[in-house]
C-alpha positions as CSV (number, residue, x, y, z in Angstrom):
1,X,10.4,26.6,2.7
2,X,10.8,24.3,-0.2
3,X,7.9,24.9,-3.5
4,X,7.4,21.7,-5.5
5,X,6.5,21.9,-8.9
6,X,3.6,19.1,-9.6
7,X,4.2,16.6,-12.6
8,X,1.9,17.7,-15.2
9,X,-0.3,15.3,-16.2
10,X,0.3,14.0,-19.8
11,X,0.0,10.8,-21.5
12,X,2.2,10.4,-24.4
13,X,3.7,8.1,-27.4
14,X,7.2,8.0,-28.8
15,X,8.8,5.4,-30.9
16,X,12.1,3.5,-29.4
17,X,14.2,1.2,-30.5
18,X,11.8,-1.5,-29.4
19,X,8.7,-0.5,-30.1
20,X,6.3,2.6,-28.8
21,X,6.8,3.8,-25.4
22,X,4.1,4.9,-23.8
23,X,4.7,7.6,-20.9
24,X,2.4,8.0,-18.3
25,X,2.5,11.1,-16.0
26,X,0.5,12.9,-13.3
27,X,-2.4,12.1,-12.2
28,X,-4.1,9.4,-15.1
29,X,-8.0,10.2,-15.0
30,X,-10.8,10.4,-16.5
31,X,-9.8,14.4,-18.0
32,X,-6.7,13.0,-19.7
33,X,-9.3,10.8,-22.2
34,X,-8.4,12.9,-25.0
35,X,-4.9,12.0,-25.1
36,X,-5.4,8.1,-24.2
37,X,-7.5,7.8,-27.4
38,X,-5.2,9.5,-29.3
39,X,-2.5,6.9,-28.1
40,X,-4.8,4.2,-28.7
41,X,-4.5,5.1,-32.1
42,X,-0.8,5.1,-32.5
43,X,-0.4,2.0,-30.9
44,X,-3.1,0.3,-33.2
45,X,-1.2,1.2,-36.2
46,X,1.5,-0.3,-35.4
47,X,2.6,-4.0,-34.6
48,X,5.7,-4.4,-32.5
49,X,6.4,-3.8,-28.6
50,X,4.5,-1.2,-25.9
51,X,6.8,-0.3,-23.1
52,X,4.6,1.6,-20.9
53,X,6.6,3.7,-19.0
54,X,4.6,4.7,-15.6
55,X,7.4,6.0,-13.2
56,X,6.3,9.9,-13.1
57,X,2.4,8.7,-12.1
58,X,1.2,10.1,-8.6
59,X,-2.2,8.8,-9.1
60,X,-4.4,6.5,-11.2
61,X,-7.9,6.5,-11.5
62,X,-10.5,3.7,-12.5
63,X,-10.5,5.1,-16.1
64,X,-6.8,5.3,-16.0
65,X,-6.4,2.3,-15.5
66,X,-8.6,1.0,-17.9
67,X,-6.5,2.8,-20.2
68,X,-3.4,0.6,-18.8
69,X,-5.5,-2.4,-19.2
70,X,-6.5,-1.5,-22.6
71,X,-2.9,-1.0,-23.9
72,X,-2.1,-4.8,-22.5
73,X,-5.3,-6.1,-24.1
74,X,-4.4,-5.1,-27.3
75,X,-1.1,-7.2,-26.6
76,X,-2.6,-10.2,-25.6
77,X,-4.7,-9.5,-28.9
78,X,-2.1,-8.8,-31.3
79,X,0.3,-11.2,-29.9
80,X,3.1,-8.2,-28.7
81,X,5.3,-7.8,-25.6
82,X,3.6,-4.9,-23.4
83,X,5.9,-4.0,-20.1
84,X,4.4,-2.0,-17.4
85,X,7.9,0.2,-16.9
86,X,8.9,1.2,-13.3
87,X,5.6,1.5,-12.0
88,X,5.2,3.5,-8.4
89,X,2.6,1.4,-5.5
90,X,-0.2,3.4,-6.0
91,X,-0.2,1.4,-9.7
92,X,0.7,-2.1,-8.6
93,X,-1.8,-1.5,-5.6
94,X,-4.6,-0.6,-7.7
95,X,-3.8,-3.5,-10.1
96,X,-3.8,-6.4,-7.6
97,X,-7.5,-4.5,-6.5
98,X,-9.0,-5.3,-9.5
99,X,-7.3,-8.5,-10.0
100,X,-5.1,-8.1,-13.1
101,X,-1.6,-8.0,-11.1
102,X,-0.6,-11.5,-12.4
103,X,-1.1,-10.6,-16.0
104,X,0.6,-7.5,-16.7
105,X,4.6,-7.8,-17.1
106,X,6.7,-5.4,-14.9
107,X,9.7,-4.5,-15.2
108,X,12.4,-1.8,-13.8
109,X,14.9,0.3,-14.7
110,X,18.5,0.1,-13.1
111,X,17.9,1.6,-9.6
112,X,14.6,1.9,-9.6
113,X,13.3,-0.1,-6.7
């Protein structure tokens, strides 16, 4: 019998090369609101790229993704690149739901598909 460890949820900045990556892990609701804003905040003072980096989410809630949608809105806004990273179905399926799907860049890794 194999035990598998959940992914903890977490939603957390780093700077890159390119800009602020944004990783997104776990399940993204409504209890991680805390850390969203607190990301909101890093990414507002700054002015280059958001690479958000969703490959480590097993679920995504309505506030969740309003966080998502916030991140690319502040883009479109500011006039910066914002790449949805390696994103797993249960994002892009909840994406074309509400009808954003054609505005939010994707992107993969090397071997991700």
């Amino acid at each position: 019998m194999t035990s598998t460890t959940p992914t903890p949820s977490t939603i957390e900045a780093s700077e890159s090369a390119t800009g602020l990556r944004v990783r997104l892990s776990g399940e993204i609701d409504a209890s991680l609101r805390p850390q969203a804003s607190a990301v909101v905040s890093q990414v507002l003072a700054r002015h280059d790229g958001i690479v958000v980096d969703a490959s480590a989410v097993t679920f995504v809630d309505s506030s969740g993704m309003g966080f998502v949608l916030q991140l690319f809105g502040i883009g479109e806004q500011e006039g910066r690149d914002v790449v949805l990273l390696d994103p797993p179905t249960v994002v892009l399926d909840l994406l074309e739901l509400v009808g954003v799907r054609d505005r939010v860049a994707v992107a993969y890794s090397a071997g991700a598909r």
